[in-house]
N, C-alpha and C positions, 0 to 999 in steps of 0.2 A: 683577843677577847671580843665578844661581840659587843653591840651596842647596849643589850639588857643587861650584859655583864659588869658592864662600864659602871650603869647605874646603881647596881645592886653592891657596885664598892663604895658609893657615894652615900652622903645620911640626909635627911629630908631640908634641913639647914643650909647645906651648902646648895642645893636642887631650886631652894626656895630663890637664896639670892640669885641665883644665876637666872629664874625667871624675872626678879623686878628688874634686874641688869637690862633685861633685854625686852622689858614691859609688855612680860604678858602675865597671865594670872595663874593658878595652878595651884593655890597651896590650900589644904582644906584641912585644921587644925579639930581638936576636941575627941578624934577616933579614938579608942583605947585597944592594946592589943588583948580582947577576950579570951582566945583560944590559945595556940602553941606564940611565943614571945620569940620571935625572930625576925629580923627585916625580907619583909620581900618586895619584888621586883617584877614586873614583864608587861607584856600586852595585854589590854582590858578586851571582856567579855560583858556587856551591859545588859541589867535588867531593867525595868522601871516598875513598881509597886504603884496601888493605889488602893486607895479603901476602896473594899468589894461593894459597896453597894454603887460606887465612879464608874464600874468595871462595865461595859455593855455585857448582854448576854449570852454564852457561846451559842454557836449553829443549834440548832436540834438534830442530834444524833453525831455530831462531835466530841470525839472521845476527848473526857476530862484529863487533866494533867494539871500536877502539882507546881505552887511558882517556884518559876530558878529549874525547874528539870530541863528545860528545851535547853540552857545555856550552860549546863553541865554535860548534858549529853554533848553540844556540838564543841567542848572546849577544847584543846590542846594540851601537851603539857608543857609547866612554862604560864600559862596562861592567867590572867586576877579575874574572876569574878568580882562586876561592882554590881551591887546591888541599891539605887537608889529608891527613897521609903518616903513614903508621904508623912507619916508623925511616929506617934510611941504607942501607938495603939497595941501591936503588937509582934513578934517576930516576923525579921523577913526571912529568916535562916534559923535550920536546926541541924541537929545531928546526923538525922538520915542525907541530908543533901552534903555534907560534910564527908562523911564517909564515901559517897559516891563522886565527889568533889578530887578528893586526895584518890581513889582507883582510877582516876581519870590523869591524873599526874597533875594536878592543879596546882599553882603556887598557894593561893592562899585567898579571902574571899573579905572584901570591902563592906560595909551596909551605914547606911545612911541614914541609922535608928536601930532598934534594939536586935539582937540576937541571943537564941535559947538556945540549950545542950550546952555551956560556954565548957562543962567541968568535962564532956565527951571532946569537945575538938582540942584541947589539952592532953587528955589521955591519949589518943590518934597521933598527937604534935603536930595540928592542922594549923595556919594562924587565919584567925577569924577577927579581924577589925571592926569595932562599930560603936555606937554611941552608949550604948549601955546592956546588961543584961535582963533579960525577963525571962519566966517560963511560961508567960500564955501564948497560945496555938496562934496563928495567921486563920487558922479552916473559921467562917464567917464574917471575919475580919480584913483580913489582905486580900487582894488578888494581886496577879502579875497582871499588868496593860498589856504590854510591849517585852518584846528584849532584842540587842545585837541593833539596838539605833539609838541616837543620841540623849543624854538624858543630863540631868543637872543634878550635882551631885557636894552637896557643901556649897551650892554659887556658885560653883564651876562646873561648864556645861566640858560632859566628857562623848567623845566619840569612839566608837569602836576601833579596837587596834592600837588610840592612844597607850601611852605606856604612863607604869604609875609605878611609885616606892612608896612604901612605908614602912616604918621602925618609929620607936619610943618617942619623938617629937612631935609627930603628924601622920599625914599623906599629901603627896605631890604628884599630881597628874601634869606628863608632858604634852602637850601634841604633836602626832606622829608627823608632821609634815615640818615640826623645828625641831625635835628630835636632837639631829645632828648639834647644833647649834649650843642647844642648853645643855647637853653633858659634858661639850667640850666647855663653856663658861665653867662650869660646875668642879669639874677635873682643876680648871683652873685657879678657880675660889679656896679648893682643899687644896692643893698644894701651897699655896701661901699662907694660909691657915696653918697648914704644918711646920711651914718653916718659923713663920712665929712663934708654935708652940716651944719650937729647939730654944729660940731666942729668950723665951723665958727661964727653961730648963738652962740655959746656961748663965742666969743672972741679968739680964737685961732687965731695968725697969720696965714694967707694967705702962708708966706711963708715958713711956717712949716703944715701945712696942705696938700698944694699942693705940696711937696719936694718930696723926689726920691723915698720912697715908691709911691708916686702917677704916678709919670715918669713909673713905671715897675707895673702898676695896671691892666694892658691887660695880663699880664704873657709873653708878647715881647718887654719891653720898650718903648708902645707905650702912648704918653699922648691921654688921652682919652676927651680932650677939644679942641682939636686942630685939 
C-alpha cells in the first residue's frame, strides 16, 4: 500500500491524535461533507481566494480565467483541491469546476467557506467539503490571488503536496516532510483502538478499558475520544 493509501484507511480521529502525539497542528474541524459523503485522501493542490476588490488587476490584454481552473487543469489524479476563502461572501466552488474536477480524476475538493451546485456534486458522487452551502455566484465577488503555494486554511497553514483526509469528523492536513511519521503513529493509535474495541465486545468493563493506559494512549495524556 502506498502511503495515501495508508491514510485513506485511517479516520480524521485517530490522524488528529497521532499529530498532538507528535505536536504538531493539522486538524481543521466545522468542514461538512456537501457533495458525494465519502472519506477522501491524497496530495493537496492549493488555491487561495480573496475578495475581488484585494485582487490587483490583471495585465492588459491577459486572458481572463475563472478561479480554481489553473489548479484543475494542472491536478493529477489522486489529487485534493484546497481551496482557501476569505469569508461567506460567496462560493469558491460550483458545479462547472466540479465536473471538470472529477474528468481530471480528482479525489475530492476542500473550501474554506461556502460552496454552490452542492445537489450537482452529489449527483456526479464528487465529495466537495466546506463550511456551508450557498447559491450566489463568486463573478464580482471572489477572485483567485494565488494558487499551487502556501495558504492558510482553518489556522493551518497548508503547503502544496502536503497530504490531507477527510470523512464525517473533520479534515486533517499532514505535512509532507512528517508524513512518514504521523501515519505510522496514526496506524498505531487505531490498532489499539481496535483492540479495545474487542475488549469491550467481549465484556470487559468500560472502566477498565478506557482507564489511564487509555488517558496517555497519544503518548501526551491526551484522551483520544474527547
Amino acid at each position: 500500500m502506498s502511503l495515501v493509501d495508508h491514510l485513506r484507511a485511517l479516520d480524521t480521529p485517530s490522524v488528529s491524535d497521532a499529530l498532538d502525539a507528535l505536536g504538531l497542528s493539522g486538524a481543521v474541524p466545522g468542514l461538512q461533507a456537501l457533495g458525494a459523503r465519502r472519506r477522501i485522501a491524497g496530495p493537496v493542490v492549493t488555491v487561495q481566494l480573496a475578495y475581488a476588490e484585494d485582487v490587483p488587476p490583471a495585465t492588459p490584454g491577459a486572458p481572463k480565467r475563472h478561479l480554481c481552473t489553473a489548479a484543475v487543469a494542472a491536478s493529477s489524479p489522486g489529487d485534493v483541491i484546497v481551496v482557501a476563502h476569505p469569508g461567506d461572501r460567496a462560493a469558491g466552488w460550483g458545479g462547472l469546476l466540479t465536473r471538470a474536477a472529477q474528468l481530471r480524476g480528482v479525489e475530492g475538493t476542500l473550501v474554506d467557506g461556502p460552496a454552490r451546485d452542492v445537489d450537482e456534486s452529489r449527483e456526479l458522487g464528487y465529495p466537495v467539503y466546506a463550511r456551508t452551502a450557498t447559491p450566489v455566484t463568486a463573478r464580482g465577488r471572489i477572485a483567485e490571488l494565488r494558487w499551487n503555494a502556501p495558504v492558510s486554511f482553518g489556522g493551518v497553514t497548508v503547503r502544496p503536496g502536503d497530504l490531507v483526509l477527510a470523512d464525517g469528523s473533520g479534515v486533517v492536513f499532514v505535512p509532507a516532510d512528517r508524513a512518514d511519521d504521523v501515519v505510522a503513529k496514526a496506524c498505531a493509535l487505531a490498532d489499539r483502538e481496535a483492540a479495545m474495541a474487542r475488549d469491550l465486545q467481549a465484556g470487559h468493563p468500560v472502566t477498565e478499558v478506557m482507564g489511564r493506559t487509555y488517558e496517555q494512549l497519544a503518548g501526551q495524556g491526551i484522551n483520544s475520544d474527547h
